[in-house]
C-alpha positions in Angstrom: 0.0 0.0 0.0 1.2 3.0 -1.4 1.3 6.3 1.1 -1.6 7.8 0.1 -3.5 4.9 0.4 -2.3 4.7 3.9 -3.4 8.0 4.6 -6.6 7.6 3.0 -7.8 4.7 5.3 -6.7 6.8 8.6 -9.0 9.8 6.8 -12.3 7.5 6.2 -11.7 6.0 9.6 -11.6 9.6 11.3 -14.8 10.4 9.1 -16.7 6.8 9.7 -16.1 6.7 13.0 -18.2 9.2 14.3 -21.5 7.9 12.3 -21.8 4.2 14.0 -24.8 4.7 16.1 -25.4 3.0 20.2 -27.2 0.0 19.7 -26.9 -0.7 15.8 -24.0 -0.5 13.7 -23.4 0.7 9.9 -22.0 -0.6 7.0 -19.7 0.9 4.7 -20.4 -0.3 0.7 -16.7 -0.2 -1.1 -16.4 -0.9 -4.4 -13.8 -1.1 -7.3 -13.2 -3.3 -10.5 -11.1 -6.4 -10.1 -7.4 -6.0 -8.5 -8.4 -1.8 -7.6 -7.6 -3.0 -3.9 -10.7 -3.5 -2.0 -9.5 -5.8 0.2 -6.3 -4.1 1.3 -8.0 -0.6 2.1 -11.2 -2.8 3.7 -8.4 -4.3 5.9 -6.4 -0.8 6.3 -10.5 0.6 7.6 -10.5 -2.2 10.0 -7.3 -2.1 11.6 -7.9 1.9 11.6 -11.0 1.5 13.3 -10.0 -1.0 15.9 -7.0 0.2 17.1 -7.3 4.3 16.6 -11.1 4.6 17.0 -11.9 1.4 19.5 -14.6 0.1 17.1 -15.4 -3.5 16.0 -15.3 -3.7 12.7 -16.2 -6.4 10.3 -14.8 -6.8 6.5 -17.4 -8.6 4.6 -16.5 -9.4 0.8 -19.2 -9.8 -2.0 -17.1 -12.9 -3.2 -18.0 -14.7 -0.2 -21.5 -14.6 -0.9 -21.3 -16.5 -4.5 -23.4 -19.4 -4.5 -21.9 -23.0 -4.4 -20.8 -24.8 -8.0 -23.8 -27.1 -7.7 -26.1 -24.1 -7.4 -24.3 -22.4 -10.4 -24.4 -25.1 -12.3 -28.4 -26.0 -11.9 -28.7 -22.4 -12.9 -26.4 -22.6 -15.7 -28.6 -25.5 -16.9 -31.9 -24.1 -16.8 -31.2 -20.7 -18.0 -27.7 -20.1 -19.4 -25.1 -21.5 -19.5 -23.1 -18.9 -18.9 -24.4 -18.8 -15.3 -21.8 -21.8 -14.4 -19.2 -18.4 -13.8 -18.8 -17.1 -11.0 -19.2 -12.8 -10.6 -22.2 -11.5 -12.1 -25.2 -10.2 -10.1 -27.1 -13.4 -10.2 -24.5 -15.8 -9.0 -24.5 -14.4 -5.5 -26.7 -15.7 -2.3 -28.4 -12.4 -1.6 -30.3 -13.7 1.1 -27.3 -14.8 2.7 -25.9 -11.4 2.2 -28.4 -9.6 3.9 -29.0 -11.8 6.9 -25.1 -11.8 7.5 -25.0 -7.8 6.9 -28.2 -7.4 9.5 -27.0 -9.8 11.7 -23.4 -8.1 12.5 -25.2 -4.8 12.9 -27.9 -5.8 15.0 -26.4 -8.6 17.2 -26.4 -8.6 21.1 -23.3 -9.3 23.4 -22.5 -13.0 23.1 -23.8 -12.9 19.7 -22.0 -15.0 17.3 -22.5 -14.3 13.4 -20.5 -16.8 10.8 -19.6 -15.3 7.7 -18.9 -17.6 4.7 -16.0 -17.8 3.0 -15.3 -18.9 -0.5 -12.4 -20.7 -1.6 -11.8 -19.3 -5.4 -9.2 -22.1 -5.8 -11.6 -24.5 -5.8 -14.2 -22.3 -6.9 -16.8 -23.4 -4.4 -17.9 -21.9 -0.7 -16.2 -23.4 1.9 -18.0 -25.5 4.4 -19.8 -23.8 7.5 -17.1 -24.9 10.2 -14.2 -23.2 8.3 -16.7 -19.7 7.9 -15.2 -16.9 10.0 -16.6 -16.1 13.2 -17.3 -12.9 14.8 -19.1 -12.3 18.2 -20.8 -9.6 19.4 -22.1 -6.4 17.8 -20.2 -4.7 14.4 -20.1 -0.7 15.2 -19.1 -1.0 11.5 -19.5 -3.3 9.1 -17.0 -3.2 5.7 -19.1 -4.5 2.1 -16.6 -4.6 -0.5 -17.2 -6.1 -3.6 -16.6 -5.1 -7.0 -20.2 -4.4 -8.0 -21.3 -2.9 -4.5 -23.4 0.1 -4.8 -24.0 -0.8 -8.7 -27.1 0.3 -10.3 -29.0 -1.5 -12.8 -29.2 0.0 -17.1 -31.4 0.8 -19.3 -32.9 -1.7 -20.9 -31.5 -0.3 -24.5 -28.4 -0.4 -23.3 -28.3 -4.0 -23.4 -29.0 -4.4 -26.9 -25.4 -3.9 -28.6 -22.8 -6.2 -27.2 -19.8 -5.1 -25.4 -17.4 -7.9 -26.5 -17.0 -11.1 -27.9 -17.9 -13.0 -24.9 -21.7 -11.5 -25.0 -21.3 -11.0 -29.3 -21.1 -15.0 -29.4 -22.4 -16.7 -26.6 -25.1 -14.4 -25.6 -26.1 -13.2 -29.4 -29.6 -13.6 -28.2 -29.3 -11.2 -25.0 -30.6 -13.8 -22.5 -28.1 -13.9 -20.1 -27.1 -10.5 -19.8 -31.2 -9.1 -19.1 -31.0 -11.9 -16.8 -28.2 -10.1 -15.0 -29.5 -7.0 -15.3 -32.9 -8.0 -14.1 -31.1 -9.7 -10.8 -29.1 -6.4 -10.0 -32.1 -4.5 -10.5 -34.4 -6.6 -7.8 -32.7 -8.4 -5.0 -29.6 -6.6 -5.2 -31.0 -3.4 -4.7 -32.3 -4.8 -1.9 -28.9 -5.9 -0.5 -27.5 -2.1 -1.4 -30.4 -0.6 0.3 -28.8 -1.4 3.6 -25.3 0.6 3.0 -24.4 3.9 4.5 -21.7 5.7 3.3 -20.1 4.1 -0.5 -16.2 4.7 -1.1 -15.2 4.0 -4.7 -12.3 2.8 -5.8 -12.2 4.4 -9.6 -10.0 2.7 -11.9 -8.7 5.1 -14.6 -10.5 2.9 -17.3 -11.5 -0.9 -17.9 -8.8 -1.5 -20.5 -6.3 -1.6 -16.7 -8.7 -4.0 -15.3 -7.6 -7.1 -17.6 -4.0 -6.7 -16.2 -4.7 -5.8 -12.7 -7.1 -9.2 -12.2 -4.0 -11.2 -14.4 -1.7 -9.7 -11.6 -3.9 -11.1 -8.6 -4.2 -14.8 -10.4 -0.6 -15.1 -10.7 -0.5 -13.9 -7.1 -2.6 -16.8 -6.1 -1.2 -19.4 -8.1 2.1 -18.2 -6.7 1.1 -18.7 -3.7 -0.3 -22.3 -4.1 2.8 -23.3 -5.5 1.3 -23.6 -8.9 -1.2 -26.4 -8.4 -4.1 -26.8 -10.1 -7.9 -26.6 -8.9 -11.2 -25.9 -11.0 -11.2 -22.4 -10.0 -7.5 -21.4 -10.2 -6.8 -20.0 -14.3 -4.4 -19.7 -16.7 -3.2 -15.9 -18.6 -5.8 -16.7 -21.4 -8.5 -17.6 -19.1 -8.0 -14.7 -16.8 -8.8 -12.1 -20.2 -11.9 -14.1 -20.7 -13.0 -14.4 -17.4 -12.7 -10.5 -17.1 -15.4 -9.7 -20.3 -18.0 -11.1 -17.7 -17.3 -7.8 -15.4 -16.8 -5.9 -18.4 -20.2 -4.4 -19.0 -21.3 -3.6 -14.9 -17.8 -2.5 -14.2 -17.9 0.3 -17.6 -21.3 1.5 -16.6 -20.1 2.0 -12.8 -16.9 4.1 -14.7 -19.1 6.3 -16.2 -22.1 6.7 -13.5 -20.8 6.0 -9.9 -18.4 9.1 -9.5 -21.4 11.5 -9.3 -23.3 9.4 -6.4 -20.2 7.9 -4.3 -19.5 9.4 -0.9 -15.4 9.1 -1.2 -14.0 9.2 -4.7 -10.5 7.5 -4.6 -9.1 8.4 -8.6 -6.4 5.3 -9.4 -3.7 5.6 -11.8 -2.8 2.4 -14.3 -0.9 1.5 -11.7 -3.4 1.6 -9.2 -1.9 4.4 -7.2 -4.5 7.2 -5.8 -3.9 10.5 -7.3 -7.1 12.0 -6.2 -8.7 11.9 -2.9 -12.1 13.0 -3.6 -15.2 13.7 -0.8 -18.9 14.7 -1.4 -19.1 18.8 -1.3 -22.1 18.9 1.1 -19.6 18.2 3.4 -21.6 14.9 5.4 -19.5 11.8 4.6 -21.9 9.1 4.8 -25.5 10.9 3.6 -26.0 10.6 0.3 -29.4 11.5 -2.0 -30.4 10.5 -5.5 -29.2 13.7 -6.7 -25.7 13.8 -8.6 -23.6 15.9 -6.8 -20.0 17.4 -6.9 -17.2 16.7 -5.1 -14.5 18.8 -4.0 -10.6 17.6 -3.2 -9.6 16.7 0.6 -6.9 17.3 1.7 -4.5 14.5 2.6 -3.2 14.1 5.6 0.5 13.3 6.5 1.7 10.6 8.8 5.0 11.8 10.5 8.4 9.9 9.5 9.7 6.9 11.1 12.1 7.3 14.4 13.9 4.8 15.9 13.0 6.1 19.5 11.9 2.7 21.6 12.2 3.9 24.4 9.1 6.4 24.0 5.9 5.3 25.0 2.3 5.9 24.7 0.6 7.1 27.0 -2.6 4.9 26.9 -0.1 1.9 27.9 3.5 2.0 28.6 3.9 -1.5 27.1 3.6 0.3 23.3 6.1 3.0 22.0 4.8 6.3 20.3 2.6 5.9 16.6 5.1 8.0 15.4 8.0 6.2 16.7 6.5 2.8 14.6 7.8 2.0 11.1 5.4 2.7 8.3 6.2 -0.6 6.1 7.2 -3.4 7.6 8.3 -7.1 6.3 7.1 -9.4 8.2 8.5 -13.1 8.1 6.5 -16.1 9.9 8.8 -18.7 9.6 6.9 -22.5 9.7 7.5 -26.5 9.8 6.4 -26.2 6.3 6.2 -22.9 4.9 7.7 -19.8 5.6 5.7 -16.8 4.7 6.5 -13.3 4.0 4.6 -10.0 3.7 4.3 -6.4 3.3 2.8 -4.7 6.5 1.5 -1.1 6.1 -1.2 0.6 8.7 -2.4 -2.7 10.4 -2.9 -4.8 7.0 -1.1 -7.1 4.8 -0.3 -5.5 1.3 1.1 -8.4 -0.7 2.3 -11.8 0.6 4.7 -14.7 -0.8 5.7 -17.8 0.3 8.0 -20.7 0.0 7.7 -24.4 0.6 10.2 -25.5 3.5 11.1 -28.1 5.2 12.4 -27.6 8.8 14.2 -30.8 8.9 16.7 -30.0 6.4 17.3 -26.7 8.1 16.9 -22.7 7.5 19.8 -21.7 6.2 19.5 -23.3 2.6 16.3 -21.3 2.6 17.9 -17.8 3.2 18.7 -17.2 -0.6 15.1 -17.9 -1.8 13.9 -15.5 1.3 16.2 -12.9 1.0 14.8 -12.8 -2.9 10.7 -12.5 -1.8 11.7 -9.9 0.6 13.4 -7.4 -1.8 10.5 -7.7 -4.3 8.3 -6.4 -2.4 10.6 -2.9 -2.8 11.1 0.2 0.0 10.6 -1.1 3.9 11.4 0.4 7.4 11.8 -2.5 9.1 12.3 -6.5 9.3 10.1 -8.4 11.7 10.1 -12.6 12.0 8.2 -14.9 14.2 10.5 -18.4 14.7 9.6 -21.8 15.7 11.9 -21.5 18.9 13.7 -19.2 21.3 14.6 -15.8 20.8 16.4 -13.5 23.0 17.6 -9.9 21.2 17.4 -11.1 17.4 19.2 -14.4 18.6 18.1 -18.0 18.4 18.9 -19.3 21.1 16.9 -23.3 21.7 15.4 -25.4 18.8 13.4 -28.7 18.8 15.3 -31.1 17.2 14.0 -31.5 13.4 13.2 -28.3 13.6 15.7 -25.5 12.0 18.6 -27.1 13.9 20.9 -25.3 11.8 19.8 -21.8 12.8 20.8 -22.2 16.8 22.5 -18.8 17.3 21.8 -17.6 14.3 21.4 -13.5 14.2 18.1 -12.6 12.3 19.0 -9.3 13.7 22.4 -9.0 12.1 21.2 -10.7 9.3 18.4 -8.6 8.4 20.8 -5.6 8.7 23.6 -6.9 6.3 21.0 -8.9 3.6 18.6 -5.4 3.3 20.1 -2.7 5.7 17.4 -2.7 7.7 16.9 -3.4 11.7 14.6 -6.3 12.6 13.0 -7.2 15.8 12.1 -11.1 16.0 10.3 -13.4 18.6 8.7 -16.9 19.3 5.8 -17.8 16.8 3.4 -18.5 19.5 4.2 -15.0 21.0 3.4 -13.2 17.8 0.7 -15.1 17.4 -1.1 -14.2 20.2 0.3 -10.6 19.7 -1.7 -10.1 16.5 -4.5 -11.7 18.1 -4.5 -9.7 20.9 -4.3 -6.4 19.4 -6.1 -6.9 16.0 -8.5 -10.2 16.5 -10.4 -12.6 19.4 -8.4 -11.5 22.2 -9.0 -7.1 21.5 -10.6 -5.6 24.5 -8.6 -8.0 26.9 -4.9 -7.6 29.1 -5.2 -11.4 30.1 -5.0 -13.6 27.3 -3.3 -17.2 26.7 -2.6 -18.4 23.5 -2.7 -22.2 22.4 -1.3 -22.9 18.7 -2.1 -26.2 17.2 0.6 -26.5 14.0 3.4 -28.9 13.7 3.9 -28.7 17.3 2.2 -26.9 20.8 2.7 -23.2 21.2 1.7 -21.4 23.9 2.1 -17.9 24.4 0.8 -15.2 27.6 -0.3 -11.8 28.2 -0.4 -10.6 31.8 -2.0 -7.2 33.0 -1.1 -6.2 29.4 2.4 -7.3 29.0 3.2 -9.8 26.7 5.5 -12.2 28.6 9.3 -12.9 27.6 11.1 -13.5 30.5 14.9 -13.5 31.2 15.8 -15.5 28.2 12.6 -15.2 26.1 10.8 -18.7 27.7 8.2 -17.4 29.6 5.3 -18.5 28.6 6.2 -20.4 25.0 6.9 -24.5 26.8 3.1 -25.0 27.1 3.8 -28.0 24.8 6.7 -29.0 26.9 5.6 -29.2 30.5 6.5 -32.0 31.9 2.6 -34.5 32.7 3.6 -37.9 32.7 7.7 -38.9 32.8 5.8 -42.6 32.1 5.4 -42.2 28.4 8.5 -43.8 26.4 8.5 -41.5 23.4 11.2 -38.5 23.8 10.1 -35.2 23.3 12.0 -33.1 20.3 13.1 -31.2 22.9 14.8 -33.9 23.9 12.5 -34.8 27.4 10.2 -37.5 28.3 6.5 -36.5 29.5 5.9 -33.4 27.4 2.2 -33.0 25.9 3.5 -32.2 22.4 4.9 -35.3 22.6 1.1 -37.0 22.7 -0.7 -34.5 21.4 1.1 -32.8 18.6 1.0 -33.1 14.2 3.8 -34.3 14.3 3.1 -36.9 17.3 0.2 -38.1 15.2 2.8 -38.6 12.4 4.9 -40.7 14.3 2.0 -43.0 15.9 -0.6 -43.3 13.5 -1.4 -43.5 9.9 -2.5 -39.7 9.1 -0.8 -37.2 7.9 -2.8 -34.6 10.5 -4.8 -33.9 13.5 -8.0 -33.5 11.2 -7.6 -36.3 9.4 -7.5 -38.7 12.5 -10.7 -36.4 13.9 -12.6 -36.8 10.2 -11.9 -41.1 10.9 -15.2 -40.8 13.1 -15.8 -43.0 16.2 -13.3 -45.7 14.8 -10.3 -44.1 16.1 -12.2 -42.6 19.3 -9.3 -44.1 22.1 -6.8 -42.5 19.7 -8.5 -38.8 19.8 -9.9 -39.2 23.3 -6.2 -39.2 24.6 -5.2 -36.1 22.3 -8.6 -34.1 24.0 -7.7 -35.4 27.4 -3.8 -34.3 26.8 -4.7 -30.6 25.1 -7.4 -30.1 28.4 -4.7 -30.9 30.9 -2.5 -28.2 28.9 -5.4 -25.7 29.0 -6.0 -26.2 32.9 -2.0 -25.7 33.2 -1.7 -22.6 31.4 -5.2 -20.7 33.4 -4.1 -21.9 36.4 -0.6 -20.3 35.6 -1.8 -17.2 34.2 -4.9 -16.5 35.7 -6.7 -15.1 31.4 -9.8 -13.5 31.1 -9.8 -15.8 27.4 -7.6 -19.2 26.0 -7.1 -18.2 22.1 -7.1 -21.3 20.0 -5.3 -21.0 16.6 -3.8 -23.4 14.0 -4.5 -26.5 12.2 -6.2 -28.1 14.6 -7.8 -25.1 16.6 -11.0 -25.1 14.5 -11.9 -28.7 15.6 -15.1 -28.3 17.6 -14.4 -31.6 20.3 -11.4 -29.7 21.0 -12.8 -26.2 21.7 -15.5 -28.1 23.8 -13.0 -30.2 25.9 -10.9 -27.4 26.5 -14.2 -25.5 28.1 -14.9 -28.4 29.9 -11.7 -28.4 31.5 -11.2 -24.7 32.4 -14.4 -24.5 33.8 -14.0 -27.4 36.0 -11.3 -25.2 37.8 -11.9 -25.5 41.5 -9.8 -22.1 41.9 -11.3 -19.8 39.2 -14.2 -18.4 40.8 -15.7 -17.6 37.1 -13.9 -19.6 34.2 -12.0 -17.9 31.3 -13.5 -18.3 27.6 -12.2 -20.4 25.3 -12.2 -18.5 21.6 -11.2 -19.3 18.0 -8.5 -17.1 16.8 -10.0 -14.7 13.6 -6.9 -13.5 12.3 -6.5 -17.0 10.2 -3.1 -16.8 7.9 -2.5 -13.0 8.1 -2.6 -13.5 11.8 1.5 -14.2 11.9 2.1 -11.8 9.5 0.5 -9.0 11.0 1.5 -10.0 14.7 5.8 -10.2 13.7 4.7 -6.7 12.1 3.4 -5.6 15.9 6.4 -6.6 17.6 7.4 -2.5 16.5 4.8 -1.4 18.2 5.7 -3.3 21.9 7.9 -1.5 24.1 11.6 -3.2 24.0 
C-alpha cells in the first residue's frame, strides 16, 4: 500500500467513526473493478477503526456470498449456460448477504455471526465450520465487492454487445437481461442497507484485464502452482474478465457523481485524487448527482527509531510516530515460511516458499532474502520463529526443527541482507500478539494463546504485558511441561513426559497413519481411544496454562484449533477449575493466515 492509500484509510476512519450509532451499527459499501484494492483498504479501515477509533469492525466481501458450484451449475442449466461463472449479479446468495449484513449490525453481546468464505481455488464456498466467526455487535460493518453500490441499465443499453464474450455466446441477449434483471431486484435490496459508498475508480477498464491477471498469478504463486477448478491460466484470466466488463464500464461512467469518497487510481493503481462529497456529510448521500471537491491528505510523520518512547494509553507500546510505516514481516513455519508487506495494520502483498524444517533454515535464506526485496522500499524487518529468541538471537530449537539456525542473528542478518533493523520473537508470542491487538483476544490484558501447528505453542499476556522472560521462555513451553515422565517416546526437545509429545501433528505422524490432526478427527468413532487421549492431553495443557496465568480468554489457533471436540474439551476443562471463581472463555482465533504476518509486524509497536 502506497502512502496515500495509507493515509486515505486513517482519513475515512476519522470520518466513519463518528456515524456508527449506540445500539446498531453501519456498513460501509466499497467498491472497485477487479485487483483496484478492496480488500487491502477494507483491511487498512478495520485495523484503523480498531485500534485508533476502538470500534469493531467487520470486513465482509461480496465474493463470499457466491453461491456453491452445484447451485451455479443448476442455474447454468436451466437458463444459461453462462451462469456456471462465478461474478455477475445473479450468481450471488443475496439472502445470505443480507442476513449476514443485518446480523453483524444488529447482534447482542455474546452474539456469534459466521460469515462464509469462498475458496476461489476451488471455486466453491467453503463448508460452514471453516466460515469466520465474529461475536458480538459490528459498530461497523465493511461491504466490499466489485459491484457494491451498482445500479442497474437501461434496458437499450443492453442491446449492442460489449465484447466477444456477449457477441457470441449471448447473441440472443438472455443472459445479460437476466443479469441486469437480478441487479435491479434483490440486489437493490442488498444495497439498500449501506451507508456511506467509497469507490475505488480505476482510470479505465482497459487496466482491469491486467490488474485481475496480476492477482491470479498472485494466487497461483502462492499455491505453489497447483491446479484446482477455479485457479486459471493468462488466457482464461482475459476471458473471465469480459464477464465484469459491462457492470464495471457502466459503474466508470455513473458512480463518481453518487459515491460518498471518490478514490481516482492511476494504471498503476496508485491514488492521485482523494475526492469527498461537497455537502460536506461523509456518509448521507441522495439521489441527486452531486459534486465533489478535493480533501486534503493528511500526512503521517516519519519513522524514528525512538523505543524507548511510549504511549501514554499503555507504557507497554512505544509512540505511533516512533513505529515503522512498512514493515516485512517473516513467519517462519515446519512447512512454509511466509512473507509479507505490513502497512497501517494490514497485509499489502504476501509470498511464500515451501520448507522443510528438517533440512534446516539456512539453505532457505537465498530464496527469502529474494521474496523480501520484491516487495521494494521497507522500514523494518520483523520474523516470528519456531523456537527461542532473545535480542534477534536463536537461542533453543526442537530437534528436526531448523537445527541449523541455533545462534543464528536474524538481527544481524536482516541488517547486512537489506540494511534494515529487525526485531524477531517466538511464533506462539506473535501469534497471540496479532490476536491480541487486531482479532479474538482485543478488549482483553489477560490472554493465553494455544497454537495447534506442527507442534504446541503457547504464548501469555499478563495485566497487558506480553510475557518474555529473562531469556525469552516465559510463557512459550506449554507443549513441553512435563505430565507424565511414564510415556516412552522422547520429546523433540529432547525430554520425556511433554504434551507435544502426545498431542502434537507431528506426534500423530509418528504413531498413526494420518498425515494430521484432522484427518485422525474426520476417521469418526473408529479411532475414538486415539482422539480421546489427544482431548484429554490438550485439556490438561489448558488447565495448566489458566491456572498459571490467571486469562480472562484461551485463544485457539492453528490447524487443529477449528476442531469443535477440542474447543469443547478445552471449556470443559477450564471450567471445572476449582480455583477460578468464574472460568475464562475459550475462543477461535479470527486473524487465520494474516494472523503471523500481522502480529511479527506488531512486535514494532511493543515497548523493548
Amino acid at each position: 500500500m502506497r502512502p496515500l492509500f495509507k493515509n486515505l484509510a486513517s482519513e475515512l476512519a476519522a470520518r466513519i467513526a463518528p456515524l456508527s450509532m449506540r445500539g446498531r451499527g453501519i456498513i460501509v459499501g466499497l467498491a472497485g473493478a477487479q485487483g483496484s484494492g478492496k480488500s487491502t483498504l477494507a483491511a487498512a479501515l478495520q485495523s484503523q477503526l480498531r485500534i485508533h477509533h476502538g470500534k469493531s469492525t467487520a470486513v465482509v466481501s461480496l465474493d463470499d456470498l457466491y453461491l456453491s458450484r452445484s447451485d451455479r451449475a443448476a442455474m447454468a442449466a436451466t437458463t444459461h449456460r453462462l451462469l456456471a461463472t462465478r461474478g455477475p449479479p445473479g450468481t450471488h446468495d443475496v439472502n445470505l448477504g443480507k442476513n449476514v449484513l443485518t446480523k453483524l449490525v444488529e447482534a447482542k453481546e455474546g452474539d456469534v455471526t459466521f460469515i462464509p468464505r469462498f475458496d476461489k481455488a476451488l471455486d466453491d464456498r467453503l463448508p460452514r465450520a471453516q466460515w469466520t466467526q465474529f461475536k458480538g455487535r459490528a459498530d461497523i460493518v465493511v461491504f466490499e465487492g466489485w459491484c457494491v453500490g451498482a445500479t442497474p441499465q437501461d434496458a437499450s443499453a443492453l442491446c449492442s454487445p460489449v465484447n466477444a464474450l456477449e457477441a457470441i455466446d449471448d447473441a440472443d441477449r438472455v443472459w445479460r437481461n437476466w443479469v441486469n434483471t437480478a441487479l435491479a431486484s434483490d440486489y437493490q435490496d442488498l444495497f439498500g442497507l449501506l451507508g456511506p459508498l467509497i469507490m475505488l475508480k480505476a482510470p479505465s477498464f482497459d487496466v482491469v484485464a491486467g490488474w485481475r491477471l496480476e492477482q491470479e498469478r498472485s494466487l497461483r504463486s502462492r499455491l505453489n502452482n497447483a491446479n484446482g477448478p477455479g485457479l486459471l491460466t493468462d488466457p482464461e484470466v482475459r476471458h473471465f474478465t469480459m464477464y465484469f466488463e459491462r457492470i464495471t464500464r457502466h459503474m466508470l461512467a455513473e458512480m463518481p457523481t453518487r459515491a460518498d469518497a471518490l478514490v481516482a487510481l492511476d494504471d498503476k493503481r496508485k491514488p492521485i485524487d482523494v475526492l469527498f462529497a461537497g455537502d460536506g456529510r461523509f456518509g448521507v448521500r441522495s439521489n441527486e448527482n452531486r459534486p465533489v471537491t478535493k480533501a486534503p491528505a493528511s500526512r503521517l510523520p516519519p519513522f524514528r527509531a525512538c523505543s524507548t518512547s511510549m504511549n501514554a494509553a499503555s507504557s507497554a507500546f512505544v509512540a505511533r510516530d516512533c513505529v515503522p510505516k512498512t514493515v516485512i514481516a517473516i513467519d517462519i513455519g515446519g512447512s512454509h515460511i511466509a512473507a509479507g508487506q505490513v502497512e497501517a495494520g494490514a497485509v499489502v502483498e504476501h509470498l511464500s516458499i515451501t520448507a522443510d524444517a528438517t533440512r534446516g533454515l539456512l539453505p532457505l535464506l537465498p530464496k527469502l532474502e529474494s521474496i523480501v526485496r520484491s516487495f521494494g522500499n521497507a522500514d523494518a524487518v520483523a520474523v516470528g520463529f519456531p523456537g527461542s529468541v532473545r535480542k534477534g538471537i536463536v537461542t533453543k530449537t526442537l530437534r528436526q526443527k531448523y537445527e541449523d539456525a541455533e545462534g543464528f542473528d536474524f538481527a544481524a542478518w536482516s541488517q547486512r541482507a537489506f540494511g534494515l533493523p529487525a526485531r524477531v520473537s517466538a511464533d506462539g508470542r506473535v501469534a497471540l500478539l496479532a490476536e491480541w491487538r487486531l482479532g479474538a483476544g482485543r478488549g482483553r490484558n489477560n490472554l493465553v494463546w494455544m497454537g495447534f501447528g506442527t507442534g504446541v505453542g503457547t504464548a501469555a499476556v499478563v495485566d497487558g504485558v506480553l510475557l518474555e522472560g529473562a531469556e525469552g521462555l516465559a510463557a512459550i513451553l506449554g507443549g513441553h511441561l512435563t505430565l507424565d515422565r511414564r510415556q516412552d517416546i522422547i520429546c523433540r526437545c529432547g525430554l520425556l513426559g511433554c504434551p507435544e509429545a502426545q498431542a502434537s501433528t507431528w506426534a500423530v505422524q509418528s504413531k498413526t497413519k494420518y498425515a494430521n490432526i484432522a484427518d485422525l478427527f474426520a476417521a469418526g468413532s473408529k479411532e475414538a481411544p486415539t482422539q480421546q487421549a489427544l482431548l484429554e492431553t490438550w485439556g490438561d495443557i489448558a488447565s495448566l496454562l489458566a491456572l498459571a496465568f490467571d486469562p480472562q480468554a484461551i485463544i485457539v489457533g492453528g490447524g487443529a484449533g477449528q476442531l469443535e471436540p477440542l474447543l469443547e474439551t478445552l471449556r470443559a476443562r477450564v471450567t471445572s477449575l476449582g480455583w477460578r471463581t468464574e472460568a475464562p472463555e475459550v475462543l477461535q482465533a479470527e486473524l487465520a493466515d494474516n494472523g503471523p504476518l500481522l502480529g511479527a509486524a506488531l512486535l514494532w509497536e511493543q515497548r523493548t
